[in-house]
C-alpha positions as CSV (number, residue, x, y, z in Angstrom):
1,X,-165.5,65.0,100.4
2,X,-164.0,61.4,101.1
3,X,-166.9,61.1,103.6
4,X,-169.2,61.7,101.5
5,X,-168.2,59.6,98.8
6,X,-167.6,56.7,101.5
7,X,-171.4,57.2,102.1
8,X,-172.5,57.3,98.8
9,X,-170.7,53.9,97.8
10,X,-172.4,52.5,101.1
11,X,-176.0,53.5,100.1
12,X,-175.3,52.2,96.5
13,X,-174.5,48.9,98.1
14,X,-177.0,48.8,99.7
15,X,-179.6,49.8,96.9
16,X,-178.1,47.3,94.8
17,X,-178.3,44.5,97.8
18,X,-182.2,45.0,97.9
19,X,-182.6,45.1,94.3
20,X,-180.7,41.4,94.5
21,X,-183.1,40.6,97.5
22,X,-185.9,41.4,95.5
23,X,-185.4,39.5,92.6
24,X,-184.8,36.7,94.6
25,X,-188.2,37.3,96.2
26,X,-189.9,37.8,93.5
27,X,-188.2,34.5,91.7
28,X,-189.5,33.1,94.8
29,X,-193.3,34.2,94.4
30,X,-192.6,33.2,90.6
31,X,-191.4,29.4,91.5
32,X,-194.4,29.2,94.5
33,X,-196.8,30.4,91.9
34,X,-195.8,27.8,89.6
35,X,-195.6,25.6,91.6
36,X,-199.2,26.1,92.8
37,X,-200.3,26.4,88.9
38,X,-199.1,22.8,88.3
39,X,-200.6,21.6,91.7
40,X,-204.1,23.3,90.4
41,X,-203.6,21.7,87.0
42,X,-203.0,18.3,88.0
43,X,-206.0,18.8,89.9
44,X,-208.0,19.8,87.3
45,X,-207.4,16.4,85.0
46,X,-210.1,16.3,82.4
47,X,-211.0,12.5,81.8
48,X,-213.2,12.4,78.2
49,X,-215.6,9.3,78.0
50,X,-216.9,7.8,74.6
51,X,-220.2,6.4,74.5
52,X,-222.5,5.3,71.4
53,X,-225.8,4.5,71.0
54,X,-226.3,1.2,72.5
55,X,-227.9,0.3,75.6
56,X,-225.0,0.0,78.5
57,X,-224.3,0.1,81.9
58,X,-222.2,3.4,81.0
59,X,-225.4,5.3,80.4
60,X,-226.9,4.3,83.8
61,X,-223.3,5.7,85.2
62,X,-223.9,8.7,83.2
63,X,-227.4,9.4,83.9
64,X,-226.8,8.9,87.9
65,X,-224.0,11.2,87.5
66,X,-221.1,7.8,89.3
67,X,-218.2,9.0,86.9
68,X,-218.2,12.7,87.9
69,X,-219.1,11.9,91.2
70,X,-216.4,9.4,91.9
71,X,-213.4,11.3,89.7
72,X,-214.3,14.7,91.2
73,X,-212.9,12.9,94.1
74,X,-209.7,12.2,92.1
75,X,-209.7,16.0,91.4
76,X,-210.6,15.3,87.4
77,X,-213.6,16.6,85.5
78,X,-215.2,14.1,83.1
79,X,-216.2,15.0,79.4
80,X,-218.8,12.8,77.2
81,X,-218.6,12.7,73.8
82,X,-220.6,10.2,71.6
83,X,-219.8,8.5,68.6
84,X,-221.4,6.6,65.6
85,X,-219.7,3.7,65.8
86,X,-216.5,1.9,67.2
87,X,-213.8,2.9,64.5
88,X,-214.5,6.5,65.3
89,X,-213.0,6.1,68.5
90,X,-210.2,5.3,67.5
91,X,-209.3,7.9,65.3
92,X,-210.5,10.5,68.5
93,X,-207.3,8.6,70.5
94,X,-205.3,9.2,67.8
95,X,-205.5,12.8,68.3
96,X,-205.7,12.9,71.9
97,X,-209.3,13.6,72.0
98,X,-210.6,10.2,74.0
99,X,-209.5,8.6,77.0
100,X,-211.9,5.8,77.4
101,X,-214.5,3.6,75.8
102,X,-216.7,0.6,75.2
103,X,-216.2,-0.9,71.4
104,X,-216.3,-4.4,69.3
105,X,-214.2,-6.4,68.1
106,X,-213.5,-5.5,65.0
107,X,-212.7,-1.7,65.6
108,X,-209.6,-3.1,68.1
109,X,-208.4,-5.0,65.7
110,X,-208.4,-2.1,63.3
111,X,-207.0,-0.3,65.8
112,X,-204.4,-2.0,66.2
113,X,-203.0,-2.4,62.8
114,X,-203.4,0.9,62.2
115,X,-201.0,1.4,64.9
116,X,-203.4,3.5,67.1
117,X,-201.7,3.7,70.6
118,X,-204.4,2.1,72.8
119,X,-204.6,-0.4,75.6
120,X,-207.7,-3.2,75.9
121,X,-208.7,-3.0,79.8
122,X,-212.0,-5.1,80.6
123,X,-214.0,-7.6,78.3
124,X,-217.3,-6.1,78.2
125,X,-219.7,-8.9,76.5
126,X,-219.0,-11.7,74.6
127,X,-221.8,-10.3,72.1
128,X,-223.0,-13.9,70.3
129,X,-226.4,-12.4,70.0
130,X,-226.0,-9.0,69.7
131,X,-224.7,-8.7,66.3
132,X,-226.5,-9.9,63.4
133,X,-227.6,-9.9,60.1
134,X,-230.9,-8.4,59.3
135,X,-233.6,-9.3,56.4
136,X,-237.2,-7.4,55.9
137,X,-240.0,-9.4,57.1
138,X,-241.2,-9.9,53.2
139,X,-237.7,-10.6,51.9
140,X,-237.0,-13.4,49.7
141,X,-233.7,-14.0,51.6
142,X,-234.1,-16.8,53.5
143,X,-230.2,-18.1,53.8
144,X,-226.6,-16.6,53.9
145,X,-226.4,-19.0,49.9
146,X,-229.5,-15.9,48.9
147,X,-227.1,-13.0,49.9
148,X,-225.2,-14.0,46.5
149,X,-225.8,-10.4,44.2
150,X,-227.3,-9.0,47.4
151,X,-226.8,-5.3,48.9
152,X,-225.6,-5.1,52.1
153,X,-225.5,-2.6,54.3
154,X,-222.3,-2.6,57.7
155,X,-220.4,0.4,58.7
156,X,-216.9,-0.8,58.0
157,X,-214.6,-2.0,61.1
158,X,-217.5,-2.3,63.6
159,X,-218.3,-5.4,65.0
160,X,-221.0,-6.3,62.9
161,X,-218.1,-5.8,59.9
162,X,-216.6,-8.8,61.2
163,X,-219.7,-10.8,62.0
164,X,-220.9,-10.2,58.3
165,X,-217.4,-11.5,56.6
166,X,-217.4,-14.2,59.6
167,X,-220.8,-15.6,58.2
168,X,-219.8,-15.1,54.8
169,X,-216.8,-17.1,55.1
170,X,-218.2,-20.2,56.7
171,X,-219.9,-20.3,54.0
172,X,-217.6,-20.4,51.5
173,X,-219.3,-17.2,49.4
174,X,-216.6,-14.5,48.3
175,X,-216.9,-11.1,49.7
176,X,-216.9,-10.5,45.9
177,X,-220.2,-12.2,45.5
178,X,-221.9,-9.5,47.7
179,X,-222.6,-6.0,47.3
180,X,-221.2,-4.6,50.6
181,X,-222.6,-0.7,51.1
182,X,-220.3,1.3,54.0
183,X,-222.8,3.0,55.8
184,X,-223.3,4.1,59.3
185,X,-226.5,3.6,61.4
186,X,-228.1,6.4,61.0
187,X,-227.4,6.0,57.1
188,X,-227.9,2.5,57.0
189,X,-231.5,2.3,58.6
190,X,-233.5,4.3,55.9
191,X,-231.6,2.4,53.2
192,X,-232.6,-0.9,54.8
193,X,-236.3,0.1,55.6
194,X,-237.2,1.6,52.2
195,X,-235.5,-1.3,50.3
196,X,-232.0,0.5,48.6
197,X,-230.3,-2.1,50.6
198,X,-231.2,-6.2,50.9
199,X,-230.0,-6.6,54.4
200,X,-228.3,-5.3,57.8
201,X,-224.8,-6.1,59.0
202,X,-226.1,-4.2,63.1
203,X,-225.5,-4.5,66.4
204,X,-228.4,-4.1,69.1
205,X,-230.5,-1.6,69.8
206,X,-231.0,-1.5,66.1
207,X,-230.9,-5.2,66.0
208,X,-234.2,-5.6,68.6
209,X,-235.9,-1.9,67.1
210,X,-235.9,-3.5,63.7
211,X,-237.7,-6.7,65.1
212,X,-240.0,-5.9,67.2
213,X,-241.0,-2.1,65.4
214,X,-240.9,-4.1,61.9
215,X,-240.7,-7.6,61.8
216,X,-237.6,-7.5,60.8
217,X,-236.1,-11.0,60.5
218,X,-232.3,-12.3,62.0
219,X,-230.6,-13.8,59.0
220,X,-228.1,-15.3,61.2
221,X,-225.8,-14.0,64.5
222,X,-223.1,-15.0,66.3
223,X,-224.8,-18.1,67.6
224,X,-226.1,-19.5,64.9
225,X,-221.7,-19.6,63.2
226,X,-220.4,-20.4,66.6
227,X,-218.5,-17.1,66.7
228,X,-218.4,-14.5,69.5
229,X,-218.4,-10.7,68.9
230,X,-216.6,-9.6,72.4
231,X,-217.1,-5.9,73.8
232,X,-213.7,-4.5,75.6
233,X,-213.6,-1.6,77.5
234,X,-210.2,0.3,76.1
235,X,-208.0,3.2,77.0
236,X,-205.4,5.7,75.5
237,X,-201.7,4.5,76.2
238,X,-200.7,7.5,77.1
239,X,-203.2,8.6,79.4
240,X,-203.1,4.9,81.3
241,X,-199.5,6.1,81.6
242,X,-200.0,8.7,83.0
243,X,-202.9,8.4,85.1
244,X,-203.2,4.2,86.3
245,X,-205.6,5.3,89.6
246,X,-208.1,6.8,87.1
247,X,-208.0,3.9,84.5
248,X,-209.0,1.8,87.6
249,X,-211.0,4.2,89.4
250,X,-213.3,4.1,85.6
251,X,-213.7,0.1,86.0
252,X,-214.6,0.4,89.5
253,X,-217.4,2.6,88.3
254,X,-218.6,0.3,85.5
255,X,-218.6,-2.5,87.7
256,X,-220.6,-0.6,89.9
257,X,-223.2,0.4,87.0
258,X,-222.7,-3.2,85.3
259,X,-224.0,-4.8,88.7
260,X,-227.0,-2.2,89.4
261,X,-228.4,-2.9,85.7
262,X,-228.2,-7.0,86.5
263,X,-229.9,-6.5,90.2
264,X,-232.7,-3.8,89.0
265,X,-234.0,-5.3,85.4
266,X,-236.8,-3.7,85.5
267,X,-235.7,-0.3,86.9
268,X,-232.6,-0.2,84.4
269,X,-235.0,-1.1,81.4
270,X,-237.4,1.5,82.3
271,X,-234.3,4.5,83.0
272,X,-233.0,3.4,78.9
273,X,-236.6,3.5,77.6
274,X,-236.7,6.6,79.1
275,X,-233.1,8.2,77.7
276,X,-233.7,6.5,74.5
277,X,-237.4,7.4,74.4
278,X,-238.1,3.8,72.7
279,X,-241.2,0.8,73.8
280,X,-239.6,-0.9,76.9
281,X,-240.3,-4.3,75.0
282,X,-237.2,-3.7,72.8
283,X,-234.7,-2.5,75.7
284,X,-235.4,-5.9,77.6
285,X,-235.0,-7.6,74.0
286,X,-231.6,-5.4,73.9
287,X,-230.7,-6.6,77.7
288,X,-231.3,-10.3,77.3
289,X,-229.4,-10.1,73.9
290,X,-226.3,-8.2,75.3
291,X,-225.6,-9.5,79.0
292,X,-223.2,-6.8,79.9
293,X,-219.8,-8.0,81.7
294,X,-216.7,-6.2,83.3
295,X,-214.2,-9.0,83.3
296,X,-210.9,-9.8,83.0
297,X,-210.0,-11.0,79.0
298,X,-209.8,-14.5,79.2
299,X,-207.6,-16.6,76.7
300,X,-210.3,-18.4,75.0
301,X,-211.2,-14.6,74.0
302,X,-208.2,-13.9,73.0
303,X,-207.9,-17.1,70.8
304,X,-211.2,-16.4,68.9
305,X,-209.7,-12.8,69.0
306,X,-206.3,-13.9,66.9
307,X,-208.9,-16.5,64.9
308,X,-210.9,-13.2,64.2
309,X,-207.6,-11.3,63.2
310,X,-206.5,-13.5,61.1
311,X,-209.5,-14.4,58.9
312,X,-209.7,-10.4,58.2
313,X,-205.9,-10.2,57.4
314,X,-206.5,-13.2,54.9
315,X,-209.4,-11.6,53.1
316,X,-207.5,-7.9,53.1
317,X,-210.0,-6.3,55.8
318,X,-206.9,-5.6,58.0
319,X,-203.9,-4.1,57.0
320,X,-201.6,-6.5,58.4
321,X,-201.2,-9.1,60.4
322,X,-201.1,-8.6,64.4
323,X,-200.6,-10.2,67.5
324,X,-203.9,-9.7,69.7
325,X,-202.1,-10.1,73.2
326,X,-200.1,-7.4,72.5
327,X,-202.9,-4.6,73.5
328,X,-204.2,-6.7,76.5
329,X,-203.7,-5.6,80.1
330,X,-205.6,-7.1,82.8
331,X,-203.8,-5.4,85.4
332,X,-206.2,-2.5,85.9
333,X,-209.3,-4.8,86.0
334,X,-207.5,-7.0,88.0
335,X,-207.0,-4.3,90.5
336,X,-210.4,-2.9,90.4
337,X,-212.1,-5.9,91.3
338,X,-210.4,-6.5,93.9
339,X,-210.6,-3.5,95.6
C-alpha cells in the first residue's frame, strides 16, 4: 500500500513537472511570437506623403514610383494623400495622419503658433514669382491703391495669405480697407472667373492657368515687393523621432526627382501636362515661375522668415509671436546631400 502510494506521489510529480515544462514552452513560443510580431511590424512602417496640386518634383517621384521603390527597401509602405492647401497639412500632423510634405510659408508659421509638433527639413523654393495677385484681363484694377473696397479672394494661412497682407502692407492700406473672402482653390476660381470676387490671392499652377487660359493679369508678386514666399519640405516630430533614416532617405528621393525635372525640361513638362491633363505652355510657365530646390534653410531665409512672422503677428494673422529657428533642422538635409 506504501508502494503504491510512493508511486502515485512520483507520477504526480512528474505530471505536475511537465505541466511547468510546458508552460514555460509555451511562454517561450508566446515571447518568440512576439517577438517576431514586432520584428514584422517594424517592418511594415507605413510612411504617409502629402502632396497638393502644384507642379513638383514629388509628382515625378510619385509617378515613377522612387518613394515606394526606395522605402520598400527600408521595409515601409508609402501612403499618398492630397490636400487643398498648406494649412490642411497641418491639422493631418496633428492627428497623426501625415508624415511628410511640401508647404509655404505661411502655413509653417501657422503651424507653429498653433503649436503643431512639426519639424522644417529642406527649403524647397524661394517662391518670388510663384505667388501673386491676380486681376481679370478687363478689370479696372490697375494698382494694389484700386484694391481699396475690393473683394478678394486667398485661402487663409497659405502662402499667398501672406503675400496678399505682405503687398497690402507696403502699401500702407489696412486689411480693413479690403474685402478679404476665405476660399480654397477650387472655390476661389469660379468666384474669380465669373466676377463674385475682384482679384486672386494664388500660387502657381493656377497662377500661369489663369494667364495664359484667360488673360488673366499679375497685379503684383513676390518680385515686384521684394519679398520671397519660401517652400520647405516638413516632417511630424514624432515620426523624425522615431524614424531619422526615413526622414533622410525622403530627401534623398526629392533630390533625386528635384535634379531629373532640372536635366529633362522638356520630358518633366510633358509627364505634368500629362498627370494634370493641362496645355504644356502653362506647365513650362509653372516651371520657370517655381524653380524647385532641395536645400539646406539658409539664414537669410530664416530672417525674411521672422520679418514674415512678425508682420502677421502685428496685424493679428498669427496667434502669437514665435521664434522661426525653433522648427528648423538642417541635419537630415545635411546628411542626405552628402550621402
Amino acid at each position: 500500500m506504501k508502494r503504491a502510494k510512493r508511486m502515485l506521489a512520483f507520477f504526480l510529480s512528474v505530471m505536475v513537472l511537465a505541466l511547468i515544462a510546458g508552460c514555460g514552452n509555451k511562454e517561450s513560443v508566446s515571447q518568440k511570437g512576439a517577438g517576431e510580431a514586432k520584428v514584422q511590424a517594424k517592418e511594415e512602417r507605413v510612411v504617409t506623403i502629402g502632396i497638393q496640386q502644384s507642379i513638383w518634383p514629388i509628382l515625378i517621384a510619385k509617378e515613377k514610383g522612387w518613394f515606394e521603390e526606395e522605402f520598400a527597401k527600408a521595409g515601409a509602405k508609402v501612403k499618398w494623400v492630397e490636400f487643398q492647401s498648406g494649412p490642411a497639412y497641418f491639422e493631418a500632423i496633428v492627428s497623426d495622419r501625415l508624415d511628410f510634405g511640401r508647404v509655404g510659408n505661411i502655413p509653417v508659421l501657422a503651424g507653429q503658433a498653433a503649436n503643431v509638433p512639426f519639424k522644417e527639413i529642406a527649403n524647397g523654393s524661394n517662391g518670388e514669382k510663384g505667388d501673386v495677385i491676380l486681376v481679370r484681363k478687363d478689370s479696372s484694377i490697375r494698382t494694389l491703391q484700386d484694391l481699396k473696397g475690393k473683394k478678394i479672394a486667398v485661402a487663409k494661412g497659405s502662402s499667398a495669405y501672406g503675400l496678399l497682407y505682405k503687398a497690402l502692407a507696403k502699401e500702407k492700406i489696412k486689411p480693413s480697407d479690403v474685402q478679404v473672402i476665405q476660399l480654397q482653390p477650387d472655390e476661389a476660381q469660379p468666384a474669380f472667373e465669373t466676377g463674385s470676387v475682384d482679384a486672386w490671392a494664388i500660387w502657381e499652377p493656377f497662377h500661369s492657368t489663369q494667364v495664359i487660359k484667360n488673360g488673366a493679369r499679375v497685379l503684383t508678386n513676390g518680385e515686384s515687393i521684394q519679398s520671397s514666399s519660401p517652400g520647405f519640405q516638413i516632417v511630424r516630430s514624432t515620426f523624425a523621432k522615431e524614424n531619422p533614416d526615413l526622414v533622410v532617405l525622403y530627401l534623398k528621393v526629392t533630390e533625386k526627382a528635384t535634379r531629373w525635372q532640372n536635366e529633362h525640361p522638356k520630358e518633366a513638362a510633358e509627364l505634368y501636362a500629362k498627370l494634370k491633363k493641362v496645355d504644356k505652355k502653362i506647365i513650362e510657365q509653372v516651371i520657370k515661375n517655381s524653380e524647385a530646390a532641395n536645400l539646406p534653410i539658409t539664414e537669410e531665409i530664416i530672417k525674411s522668415q521672422q520679418e514674415t512672422a512678425d508682420l502677421l503677428y502685428e496685424l493679428g494673422a498669427l496667434k502669437k509671436k514665435i521664434n522661426v529657428l525653433e522648427v528648423v533642422d538642417n541635419s537630415y538635409i545635411e546628411k542626405a546631400l552628402k550621402e
